[in-house]
DSSP file (Angstrom, degrees, kcal/mol; ACC not computed):
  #  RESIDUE AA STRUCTURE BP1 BP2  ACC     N-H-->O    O-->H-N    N-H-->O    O-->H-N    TCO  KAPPA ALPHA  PHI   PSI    X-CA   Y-CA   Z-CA
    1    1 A X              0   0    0      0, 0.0     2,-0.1     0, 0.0    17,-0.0   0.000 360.0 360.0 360.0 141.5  125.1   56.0  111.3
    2    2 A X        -     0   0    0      1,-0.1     2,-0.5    23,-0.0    20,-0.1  -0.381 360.0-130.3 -62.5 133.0  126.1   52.8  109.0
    3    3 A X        -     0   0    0     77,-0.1     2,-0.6    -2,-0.1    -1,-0.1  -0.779  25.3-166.4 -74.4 132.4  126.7   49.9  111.7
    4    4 A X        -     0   0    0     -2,-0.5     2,-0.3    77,-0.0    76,-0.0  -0.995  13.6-141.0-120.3 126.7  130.3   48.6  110.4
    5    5 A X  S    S+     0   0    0     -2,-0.6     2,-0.2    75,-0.1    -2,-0.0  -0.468  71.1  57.2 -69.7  43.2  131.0   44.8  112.4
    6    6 A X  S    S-     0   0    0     -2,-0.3    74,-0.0     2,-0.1    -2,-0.0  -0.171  82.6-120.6-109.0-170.2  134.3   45.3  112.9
    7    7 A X  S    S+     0   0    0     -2,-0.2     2,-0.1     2,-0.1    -2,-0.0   0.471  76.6 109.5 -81.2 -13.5  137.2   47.3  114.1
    8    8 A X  S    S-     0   0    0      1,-0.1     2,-0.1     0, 0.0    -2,-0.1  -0.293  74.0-121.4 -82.2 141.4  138.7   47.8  110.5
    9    9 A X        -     0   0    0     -2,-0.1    -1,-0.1    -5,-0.0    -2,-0.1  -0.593  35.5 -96.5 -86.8 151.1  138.4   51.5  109.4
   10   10 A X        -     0   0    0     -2,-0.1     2,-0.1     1,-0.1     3,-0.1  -0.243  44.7-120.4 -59.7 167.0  136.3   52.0  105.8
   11   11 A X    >   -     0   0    0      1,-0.3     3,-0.9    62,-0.0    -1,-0.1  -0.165  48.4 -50.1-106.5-169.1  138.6   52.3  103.1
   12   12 A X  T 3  S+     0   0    0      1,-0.2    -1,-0.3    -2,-0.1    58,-0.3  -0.279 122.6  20.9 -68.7 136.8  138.8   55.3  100.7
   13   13 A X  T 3> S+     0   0    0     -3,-0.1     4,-0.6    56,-0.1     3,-0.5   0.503  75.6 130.1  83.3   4.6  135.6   56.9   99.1
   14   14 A X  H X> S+     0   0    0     -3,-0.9     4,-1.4     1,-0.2     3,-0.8   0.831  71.8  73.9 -62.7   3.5  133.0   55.2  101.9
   15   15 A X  H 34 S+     0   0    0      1,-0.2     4,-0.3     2,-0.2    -1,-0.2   0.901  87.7  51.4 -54.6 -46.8  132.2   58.6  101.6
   16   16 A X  H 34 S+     0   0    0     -3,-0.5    -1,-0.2     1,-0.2     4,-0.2   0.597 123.6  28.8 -56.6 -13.8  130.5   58.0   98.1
   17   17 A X  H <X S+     0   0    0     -3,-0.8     4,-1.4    -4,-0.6     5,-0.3   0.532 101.1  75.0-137.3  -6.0  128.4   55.3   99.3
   18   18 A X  H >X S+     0   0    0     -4,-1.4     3,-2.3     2,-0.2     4,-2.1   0.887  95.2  55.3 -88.6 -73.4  127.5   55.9  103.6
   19   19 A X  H >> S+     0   0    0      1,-0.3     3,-2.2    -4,-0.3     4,-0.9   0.508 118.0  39.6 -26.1 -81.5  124.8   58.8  103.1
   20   20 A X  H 34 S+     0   0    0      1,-0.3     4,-0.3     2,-0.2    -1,-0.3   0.436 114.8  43.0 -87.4  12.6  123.1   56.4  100.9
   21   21 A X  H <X S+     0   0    0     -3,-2.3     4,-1.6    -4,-1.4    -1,-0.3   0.416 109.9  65.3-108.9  -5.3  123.4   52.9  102.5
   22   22 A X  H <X S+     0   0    0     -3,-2.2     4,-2.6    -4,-2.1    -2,-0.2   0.928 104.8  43.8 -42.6 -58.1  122.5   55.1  105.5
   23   23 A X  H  X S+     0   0    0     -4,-0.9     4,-0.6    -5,-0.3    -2,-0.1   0.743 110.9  48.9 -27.4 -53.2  119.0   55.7  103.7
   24   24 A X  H >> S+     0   0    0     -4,-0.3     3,-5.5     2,-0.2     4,-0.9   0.977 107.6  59.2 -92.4 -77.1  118.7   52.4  102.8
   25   25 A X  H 3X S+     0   0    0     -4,-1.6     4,-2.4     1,-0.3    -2,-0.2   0.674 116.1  39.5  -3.5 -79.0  119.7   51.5  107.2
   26   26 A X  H 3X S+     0   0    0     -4,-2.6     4,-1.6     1,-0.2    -1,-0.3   0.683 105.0  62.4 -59.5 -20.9  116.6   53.6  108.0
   27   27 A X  H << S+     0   0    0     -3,-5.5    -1,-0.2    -4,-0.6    -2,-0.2   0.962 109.0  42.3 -55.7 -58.8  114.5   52.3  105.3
   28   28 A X  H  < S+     0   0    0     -4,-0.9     3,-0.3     1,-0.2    -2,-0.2   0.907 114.4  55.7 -54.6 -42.5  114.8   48.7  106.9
   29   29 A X  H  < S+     0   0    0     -4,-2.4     2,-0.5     1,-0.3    -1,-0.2   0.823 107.1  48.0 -54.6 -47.1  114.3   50.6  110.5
   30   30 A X  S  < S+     0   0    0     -4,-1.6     2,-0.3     2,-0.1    -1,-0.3  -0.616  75.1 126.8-105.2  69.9  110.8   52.3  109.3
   31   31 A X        -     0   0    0     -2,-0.5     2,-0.2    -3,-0.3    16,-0.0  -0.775  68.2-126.4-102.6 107.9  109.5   49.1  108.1
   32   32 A X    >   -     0   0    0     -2,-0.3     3,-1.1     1,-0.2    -2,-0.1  -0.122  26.3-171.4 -53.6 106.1  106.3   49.2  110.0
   33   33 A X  G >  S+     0   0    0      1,-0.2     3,-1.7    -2,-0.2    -1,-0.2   0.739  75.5  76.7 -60.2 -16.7  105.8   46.3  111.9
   34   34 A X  G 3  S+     0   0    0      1,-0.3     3,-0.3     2,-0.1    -1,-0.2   0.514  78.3  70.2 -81.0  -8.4  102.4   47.4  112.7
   35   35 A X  G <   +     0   0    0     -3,-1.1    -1,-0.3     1,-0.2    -2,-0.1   0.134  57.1 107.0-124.3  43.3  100.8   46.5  109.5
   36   36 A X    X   +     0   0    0     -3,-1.7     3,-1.0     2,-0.1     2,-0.3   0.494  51.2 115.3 -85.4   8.0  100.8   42.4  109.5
   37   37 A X  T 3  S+     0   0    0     -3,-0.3     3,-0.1     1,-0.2    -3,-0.0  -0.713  89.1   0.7-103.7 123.3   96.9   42.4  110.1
   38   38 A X  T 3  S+     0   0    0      1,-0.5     2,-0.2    -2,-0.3    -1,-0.2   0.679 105.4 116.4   8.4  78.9   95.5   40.9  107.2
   39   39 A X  S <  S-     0   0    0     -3,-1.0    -1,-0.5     2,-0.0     2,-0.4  -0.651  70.3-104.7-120.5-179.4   98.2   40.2  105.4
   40   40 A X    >   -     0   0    0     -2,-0.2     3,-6.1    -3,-0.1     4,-0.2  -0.911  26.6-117.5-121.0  76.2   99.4   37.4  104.6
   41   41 A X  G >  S+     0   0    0     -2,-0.4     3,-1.6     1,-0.4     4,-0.4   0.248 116.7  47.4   5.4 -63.7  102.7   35.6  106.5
   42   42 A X  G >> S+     0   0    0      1,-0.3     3,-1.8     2,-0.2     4,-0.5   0.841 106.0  61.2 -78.9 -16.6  104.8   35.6  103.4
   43   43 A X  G X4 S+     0   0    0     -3,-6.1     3,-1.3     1,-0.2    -1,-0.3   0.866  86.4  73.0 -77.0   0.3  103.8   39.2  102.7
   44   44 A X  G X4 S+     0   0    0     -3,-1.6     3,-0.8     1,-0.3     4,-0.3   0.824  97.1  47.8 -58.5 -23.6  105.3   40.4  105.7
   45   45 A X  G X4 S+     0   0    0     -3,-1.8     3,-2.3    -4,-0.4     5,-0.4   0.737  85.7  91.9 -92.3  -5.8  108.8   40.0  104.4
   46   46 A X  G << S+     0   0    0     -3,-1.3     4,-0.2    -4,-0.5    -1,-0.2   0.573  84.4  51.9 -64.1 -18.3  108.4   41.6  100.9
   47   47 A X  G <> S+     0   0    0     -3,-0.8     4,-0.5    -4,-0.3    -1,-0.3   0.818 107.0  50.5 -91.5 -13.2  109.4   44.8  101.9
   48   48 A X  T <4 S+     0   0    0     -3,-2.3    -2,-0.2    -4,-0.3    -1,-0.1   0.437 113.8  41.3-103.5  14.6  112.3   43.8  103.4
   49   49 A X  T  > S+     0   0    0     -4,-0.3     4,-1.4    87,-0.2     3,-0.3   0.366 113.5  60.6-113.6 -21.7  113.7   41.5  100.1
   50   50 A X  H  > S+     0   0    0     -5,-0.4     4,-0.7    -4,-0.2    -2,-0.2   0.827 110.3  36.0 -83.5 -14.0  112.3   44.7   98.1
   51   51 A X  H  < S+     0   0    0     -4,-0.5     4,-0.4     2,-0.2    -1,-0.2   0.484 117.7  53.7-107.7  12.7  115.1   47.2  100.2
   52   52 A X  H  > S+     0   0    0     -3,-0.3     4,-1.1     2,-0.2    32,-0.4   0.587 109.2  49.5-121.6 -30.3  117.9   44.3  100.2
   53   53 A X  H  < S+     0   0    0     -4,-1.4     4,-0.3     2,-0.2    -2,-0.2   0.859 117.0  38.1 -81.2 -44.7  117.3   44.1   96.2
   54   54 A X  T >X S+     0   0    0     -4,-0.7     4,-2.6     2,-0.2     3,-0.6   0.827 114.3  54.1 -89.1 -29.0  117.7   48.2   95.7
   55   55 A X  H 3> S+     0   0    0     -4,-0.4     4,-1.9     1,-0.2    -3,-0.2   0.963 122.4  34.7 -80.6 -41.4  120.8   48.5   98.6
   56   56 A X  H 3< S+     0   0    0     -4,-1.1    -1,-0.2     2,-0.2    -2,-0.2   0.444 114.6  50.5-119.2  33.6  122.5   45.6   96.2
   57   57 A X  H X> S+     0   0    0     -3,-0.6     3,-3.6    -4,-0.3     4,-3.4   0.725 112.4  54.2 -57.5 -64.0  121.2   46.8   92.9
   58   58 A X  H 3X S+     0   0    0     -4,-2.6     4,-0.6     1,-0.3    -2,-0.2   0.812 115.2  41.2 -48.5 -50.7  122.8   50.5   94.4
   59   59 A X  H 3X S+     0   0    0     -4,-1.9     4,-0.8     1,-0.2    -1,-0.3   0.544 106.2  60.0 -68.8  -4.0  125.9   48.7   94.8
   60   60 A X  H <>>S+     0   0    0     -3,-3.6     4,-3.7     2,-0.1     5,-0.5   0.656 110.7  40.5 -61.0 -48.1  126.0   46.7   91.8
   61   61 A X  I  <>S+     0   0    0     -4,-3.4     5,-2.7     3,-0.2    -2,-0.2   0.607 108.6  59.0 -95.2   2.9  126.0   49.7   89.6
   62   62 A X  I  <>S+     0   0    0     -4,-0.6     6,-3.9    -5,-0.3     5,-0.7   0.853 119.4  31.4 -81.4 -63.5  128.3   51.7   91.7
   63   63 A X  I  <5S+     0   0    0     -4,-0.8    -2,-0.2     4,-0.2    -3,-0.1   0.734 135.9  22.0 -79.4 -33.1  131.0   48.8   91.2
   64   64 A X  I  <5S+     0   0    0     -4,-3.7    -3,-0.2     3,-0.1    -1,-0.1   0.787 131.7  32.4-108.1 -12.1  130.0   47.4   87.4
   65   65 A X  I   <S+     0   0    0     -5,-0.5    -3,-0.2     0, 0.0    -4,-0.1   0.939 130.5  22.0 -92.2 -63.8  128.2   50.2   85.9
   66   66 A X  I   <S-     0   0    0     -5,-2.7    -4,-0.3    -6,-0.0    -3,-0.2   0.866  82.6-147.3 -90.4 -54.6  129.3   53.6   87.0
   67   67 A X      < +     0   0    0     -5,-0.7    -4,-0.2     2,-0.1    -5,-0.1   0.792  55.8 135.0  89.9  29.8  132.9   52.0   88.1
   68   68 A X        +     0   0    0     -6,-3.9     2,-0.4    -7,-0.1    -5,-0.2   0.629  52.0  56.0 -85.6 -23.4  132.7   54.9   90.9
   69   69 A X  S    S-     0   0    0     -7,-0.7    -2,-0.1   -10,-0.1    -1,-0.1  -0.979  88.2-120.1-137.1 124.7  133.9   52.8   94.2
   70   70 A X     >  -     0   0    0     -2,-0.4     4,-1.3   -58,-0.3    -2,-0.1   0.070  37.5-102.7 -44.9 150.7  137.5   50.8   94.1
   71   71 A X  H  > S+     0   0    0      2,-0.2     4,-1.8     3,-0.2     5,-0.3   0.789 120.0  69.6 -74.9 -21.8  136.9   46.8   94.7
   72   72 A X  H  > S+     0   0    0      1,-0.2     4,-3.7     2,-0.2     5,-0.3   0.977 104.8  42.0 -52.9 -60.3  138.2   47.5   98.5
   73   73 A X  H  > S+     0   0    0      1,-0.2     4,-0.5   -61,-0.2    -2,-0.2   0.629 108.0  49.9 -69.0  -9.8  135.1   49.2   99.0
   74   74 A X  H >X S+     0   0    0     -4,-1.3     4,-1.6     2,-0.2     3,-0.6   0.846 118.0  44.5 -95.2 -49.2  132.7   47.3   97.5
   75   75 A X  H 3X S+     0   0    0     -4,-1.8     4,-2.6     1,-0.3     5,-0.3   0.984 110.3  54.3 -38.0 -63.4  134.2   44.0   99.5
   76   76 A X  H 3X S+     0   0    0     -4,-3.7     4,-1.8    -5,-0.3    -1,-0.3   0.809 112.5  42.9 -51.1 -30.6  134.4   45.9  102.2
   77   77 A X  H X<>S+     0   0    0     -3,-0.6     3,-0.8    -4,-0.5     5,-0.7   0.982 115.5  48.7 -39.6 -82.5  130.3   46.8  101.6
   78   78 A X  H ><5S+     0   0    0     -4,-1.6     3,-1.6     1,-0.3     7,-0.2   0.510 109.7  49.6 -97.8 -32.2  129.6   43.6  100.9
   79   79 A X  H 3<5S+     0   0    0     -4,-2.6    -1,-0.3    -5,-0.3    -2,-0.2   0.954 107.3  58.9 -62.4 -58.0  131.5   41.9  104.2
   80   80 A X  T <<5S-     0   0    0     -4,-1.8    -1,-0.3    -3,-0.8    -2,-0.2   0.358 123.8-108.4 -80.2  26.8  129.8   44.4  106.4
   81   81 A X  T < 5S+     0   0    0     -3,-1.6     2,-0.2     1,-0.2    -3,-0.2   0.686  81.6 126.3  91.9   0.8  126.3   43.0  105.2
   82   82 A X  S   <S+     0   0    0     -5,-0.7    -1,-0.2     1,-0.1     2,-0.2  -0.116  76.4  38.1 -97.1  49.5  125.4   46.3  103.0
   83   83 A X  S    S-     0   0    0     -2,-0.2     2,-0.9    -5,-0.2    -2,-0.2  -0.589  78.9-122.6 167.6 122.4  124.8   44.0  100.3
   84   84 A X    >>  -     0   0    0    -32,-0.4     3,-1.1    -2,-0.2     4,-0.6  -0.722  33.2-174.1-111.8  80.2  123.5   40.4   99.1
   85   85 A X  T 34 S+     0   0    0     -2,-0.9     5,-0.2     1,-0.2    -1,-0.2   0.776  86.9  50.6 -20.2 -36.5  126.9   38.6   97.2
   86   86 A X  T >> S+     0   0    0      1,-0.2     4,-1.3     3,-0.1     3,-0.7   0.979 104.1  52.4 -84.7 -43.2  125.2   36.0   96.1
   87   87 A X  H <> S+     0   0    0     -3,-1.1     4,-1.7     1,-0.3     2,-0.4   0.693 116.0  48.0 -66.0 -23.4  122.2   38.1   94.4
   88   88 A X  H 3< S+     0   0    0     -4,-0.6    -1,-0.3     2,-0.2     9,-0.0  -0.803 103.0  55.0 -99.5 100.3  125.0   40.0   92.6
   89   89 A X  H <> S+     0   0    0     -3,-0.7     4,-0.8    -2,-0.4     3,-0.3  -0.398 105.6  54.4-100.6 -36.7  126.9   37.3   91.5
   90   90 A X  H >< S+     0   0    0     -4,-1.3     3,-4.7     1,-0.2     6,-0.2   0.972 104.8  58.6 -67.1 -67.7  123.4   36.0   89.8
   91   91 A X  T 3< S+     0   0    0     -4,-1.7     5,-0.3     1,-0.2    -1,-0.2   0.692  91.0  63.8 -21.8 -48.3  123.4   39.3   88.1
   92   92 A X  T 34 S+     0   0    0     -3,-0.3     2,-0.2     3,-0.1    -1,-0.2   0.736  93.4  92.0 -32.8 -47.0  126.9   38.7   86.4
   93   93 A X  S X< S-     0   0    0     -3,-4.7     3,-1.4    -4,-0.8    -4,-0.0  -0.543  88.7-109.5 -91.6 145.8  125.0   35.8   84.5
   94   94 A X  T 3  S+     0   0    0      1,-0.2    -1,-0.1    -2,-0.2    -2,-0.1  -0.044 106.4  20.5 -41.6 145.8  123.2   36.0   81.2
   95   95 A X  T 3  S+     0   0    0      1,-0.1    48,-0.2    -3,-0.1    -1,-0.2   0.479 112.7  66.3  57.9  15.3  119.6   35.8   82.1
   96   96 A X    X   +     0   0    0     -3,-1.4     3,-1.3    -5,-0.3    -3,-0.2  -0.087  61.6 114.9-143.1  21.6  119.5   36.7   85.6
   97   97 A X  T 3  S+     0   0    0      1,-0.2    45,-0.1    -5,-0.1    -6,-0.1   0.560  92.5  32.1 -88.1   5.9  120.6   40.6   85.3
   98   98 A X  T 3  S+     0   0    0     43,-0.5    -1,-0.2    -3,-0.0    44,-0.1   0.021  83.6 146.8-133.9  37.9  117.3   41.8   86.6
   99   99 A X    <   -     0   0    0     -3,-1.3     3,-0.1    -8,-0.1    -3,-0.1  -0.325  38.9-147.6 -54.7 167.8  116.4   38.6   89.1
  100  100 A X  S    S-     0   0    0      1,-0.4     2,-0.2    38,-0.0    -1,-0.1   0.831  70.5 -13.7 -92.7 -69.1  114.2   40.2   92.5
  101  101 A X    >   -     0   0    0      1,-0.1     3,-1.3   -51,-0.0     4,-0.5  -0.731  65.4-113.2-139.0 161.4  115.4   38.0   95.3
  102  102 A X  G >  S+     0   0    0      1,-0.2     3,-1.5    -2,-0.2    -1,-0.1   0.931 111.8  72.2 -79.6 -31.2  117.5   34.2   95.5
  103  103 A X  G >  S+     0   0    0      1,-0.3     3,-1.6     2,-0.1    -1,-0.2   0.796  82.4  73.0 -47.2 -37.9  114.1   32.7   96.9
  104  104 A X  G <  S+     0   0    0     -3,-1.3    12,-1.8     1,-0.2    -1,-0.3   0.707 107.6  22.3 -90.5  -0.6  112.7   32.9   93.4
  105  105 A X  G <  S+     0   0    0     -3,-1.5     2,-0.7    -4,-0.5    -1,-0.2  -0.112  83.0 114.2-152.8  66.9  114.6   30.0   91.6
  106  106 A X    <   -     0   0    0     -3,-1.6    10,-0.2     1,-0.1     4,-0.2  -0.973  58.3-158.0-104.5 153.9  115.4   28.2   94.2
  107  107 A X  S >  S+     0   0    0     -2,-0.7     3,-1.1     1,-0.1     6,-0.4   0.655  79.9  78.6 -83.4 -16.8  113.1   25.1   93.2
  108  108 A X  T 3  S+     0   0    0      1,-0.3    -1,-0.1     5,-0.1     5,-0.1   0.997  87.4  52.3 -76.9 -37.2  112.9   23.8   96.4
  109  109 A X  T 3  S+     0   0    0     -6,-0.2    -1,-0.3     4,-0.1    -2,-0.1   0.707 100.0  92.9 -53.2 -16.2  109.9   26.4   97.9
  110  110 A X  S <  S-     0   0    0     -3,-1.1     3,-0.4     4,-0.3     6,-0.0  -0.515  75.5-144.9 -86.0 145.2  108.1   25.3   94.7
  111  111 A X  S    S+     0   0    0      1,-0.2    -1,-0.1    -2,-0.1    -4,-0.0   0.814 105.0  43.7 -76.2 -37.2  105.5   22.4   94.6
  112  112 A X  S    S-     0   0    0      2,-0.1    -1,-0.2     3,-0.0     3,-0.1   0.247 115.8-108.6 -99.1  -3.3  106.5   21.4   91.2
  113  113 A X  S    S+     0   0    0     -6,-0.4     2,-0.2    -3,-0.4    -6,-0.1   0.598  81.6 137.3  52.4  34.9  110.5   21.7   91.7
  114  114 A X        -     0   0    0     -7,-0.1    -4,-0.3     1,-0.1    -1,-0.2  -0.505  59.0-114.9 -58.5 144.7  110.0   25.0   89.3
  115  115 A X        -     0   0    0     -2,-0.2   -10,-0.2     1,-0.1    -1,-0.1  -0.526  54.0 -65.2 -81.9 157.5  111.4   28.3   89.7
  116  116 A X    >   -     0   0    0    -12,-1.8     3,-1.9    -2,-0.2    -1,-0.1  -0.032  36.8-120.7 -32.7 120.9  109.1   31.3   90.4
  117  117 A X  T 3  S+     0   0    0      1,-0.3     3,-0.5     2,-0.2    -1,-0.1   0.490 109.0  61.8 -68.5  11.7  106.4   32.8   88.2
  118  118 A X  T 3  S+     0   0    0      1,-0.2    23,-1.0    22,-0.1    24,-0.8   0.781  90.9  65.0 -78.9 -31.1  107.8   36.0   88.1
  119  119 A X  S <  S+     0   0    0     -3,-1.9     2,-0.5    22,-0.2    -1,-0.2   0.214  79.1 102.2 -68.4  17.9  110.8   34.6   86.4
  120  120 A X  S    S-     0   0    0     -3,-0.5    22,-0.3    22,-0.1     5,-0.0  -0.945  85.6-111.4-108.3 121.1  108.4   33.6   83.3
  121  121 A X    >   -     0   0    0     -2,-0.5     3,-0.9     1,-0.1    -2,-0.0  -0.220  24.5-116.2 -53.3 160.8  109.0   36.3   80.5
  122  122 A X  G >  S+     0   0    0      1,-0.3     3,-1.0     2,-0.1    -1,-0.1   0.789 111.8  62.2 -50.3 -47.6  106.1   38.6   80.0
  123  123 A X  G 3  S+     0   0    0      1,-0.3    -1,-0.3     4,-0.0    -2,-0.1   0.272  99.4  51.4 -71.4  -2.5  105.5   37.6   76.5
  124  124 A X  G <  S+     0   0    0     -3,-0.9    -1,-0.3     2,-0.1     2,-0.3  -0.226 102.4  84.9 -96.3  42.0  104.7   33.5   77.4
  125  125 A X  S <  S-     0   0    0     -3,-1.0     2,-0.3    -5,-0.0     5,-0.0  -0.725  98.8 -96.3-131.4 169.8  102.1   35.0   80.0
  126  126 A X        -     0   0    0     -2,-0.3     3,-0.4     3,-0.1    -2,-0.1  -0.632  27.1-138.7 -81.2 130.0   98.4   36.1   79.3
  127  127 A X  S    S+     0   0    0     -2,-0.3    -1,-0.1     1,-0.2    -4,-0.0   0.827 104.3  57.2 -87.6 -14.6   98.6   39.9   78.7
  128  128 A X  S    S+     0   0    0      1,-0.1     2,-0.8     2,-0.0    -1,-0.2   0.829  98.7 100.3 -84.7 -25.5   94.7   40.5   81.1
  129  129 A X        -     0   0    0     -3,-0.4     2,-1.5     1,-0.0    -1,-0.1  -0.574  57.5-173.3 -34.3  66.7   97.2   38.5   83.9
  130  130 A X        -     0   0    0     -2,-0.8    -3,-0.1    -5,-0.0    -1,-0.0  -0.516  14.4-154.6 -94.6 107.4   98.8   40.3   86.3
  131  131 A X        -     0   0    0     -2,-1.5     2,-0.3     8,-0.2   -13,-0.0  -0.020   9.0-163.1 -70.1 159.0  101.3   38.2   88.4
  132  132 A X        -     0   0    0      7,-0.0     7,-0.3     8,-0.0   -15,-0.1  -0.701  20.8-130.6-161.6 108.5  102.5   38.5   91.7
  133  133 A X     >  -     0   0    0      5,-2.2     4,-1.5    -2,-0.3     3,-0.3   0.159  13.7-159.9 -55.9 106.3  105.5   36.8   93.1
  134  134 A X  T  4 S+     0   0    0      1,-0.2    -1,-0.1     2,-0.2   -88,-0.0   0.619  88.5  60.9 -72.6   0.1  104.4   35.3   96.5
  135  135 A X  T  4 S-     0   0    0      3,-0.2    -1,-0.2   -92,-0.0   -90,-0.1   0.798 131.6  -7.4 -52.9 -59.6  107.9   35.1   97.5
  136  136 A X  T  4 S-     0   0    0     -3,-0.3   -87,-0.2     2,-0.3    -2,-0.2   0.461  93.5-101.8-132.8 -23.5  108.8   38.8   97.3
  137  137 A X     <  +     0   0    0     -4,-1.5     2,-0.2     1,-0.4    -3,-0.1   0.683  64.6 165.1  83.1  27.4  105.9   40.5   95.9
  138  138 A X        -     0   0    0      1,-0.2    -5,-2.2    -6,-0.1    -1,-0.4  -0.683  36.1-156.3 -80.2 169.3  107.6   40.9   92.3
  139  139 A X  S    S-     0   0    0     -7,-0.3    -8,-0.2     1,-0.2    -1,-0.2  -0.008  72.1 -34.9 -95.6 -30.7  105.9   41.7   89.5
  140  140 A X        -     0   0    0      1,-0.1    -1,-0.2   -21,-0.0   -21,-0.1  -0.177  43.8-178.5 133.5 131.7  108.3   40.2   87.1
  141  141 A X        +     0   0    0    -23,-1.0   -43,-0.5    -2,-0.1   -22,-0.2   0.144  39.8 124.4-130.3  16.6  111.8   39.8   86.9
  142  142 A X              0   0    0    -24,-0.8   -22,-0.1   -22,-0.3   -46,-0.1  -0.057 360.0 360.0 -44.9 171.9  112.7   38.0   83.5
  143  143 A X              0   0    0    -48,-0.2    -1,-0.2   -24,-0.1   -47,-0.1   0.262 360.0 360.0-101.9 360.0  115.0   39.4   81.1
């Protein structure tokens, strides 16, 4: 069952969206803790920016694409934590509609006060190069 943080009952149509932010609940659940030995610190967290990016892709398109779920219900998602605001709000903006995770341009994790090399389009990169975001474990998130 979705955990909901408070008392307030879901609004109309959480029916459209609990089966599959249920999924995404149990995804986070079976992330196996049991497979940090030899990996790497930062990779431990990659699966868990990689199921926080698809639960608030899945609500993204719900609300801006498909137009399926009322703006109560997507607040109400997004209040109870089934969802990263800040990573769709980024979305919204030209040049950020397919960003991974907020970690890759914040400048400050960077040496250089640069944003993440996955955020460098494919086409300024070396095509025998295959990158891998040490944040998050993208692959590349330009537009």
């Amino acid at each position: 069952m979705v955990r909901t943080y408070t008392s307030i009952p879901p609004p109309e149509g959480w029916e459209i969206v609990k089966d599959r932010l249920e999924e995404f609940e149990k995804m986070m659940r079976n992330i196996d803790k049991g497979l940090h030995q030899g990996r790497k610190k930062n990779e431990l967290m990659w699966p868990i920016f990689q199921i926080n990016h698809l639960r608030s892709r899945y609500l993204y398109n719900l609300y801006y694409i498909d137009k399926s779920i009322n703006k109560e219900l997507y607040e109400y998602c997004l209040k109870q934590g089934h969802g990263d605001r800040e990573l769709i709000t980024k979305w919204k903006k030209p040049g950020y509609e397919y960003l991974c995770c907020m970690n890759c341009i914040t400048n400050i994790n960077t040496n250089y006060g640069t944003t993440c090399i996955c955020r460098v389009p494919k086409a300024d990169l070396n095509n025998n190069i295959s990158i891998e975001c040490s944040n998050c474990g993208c692959t590349g998130c330009s537009s």
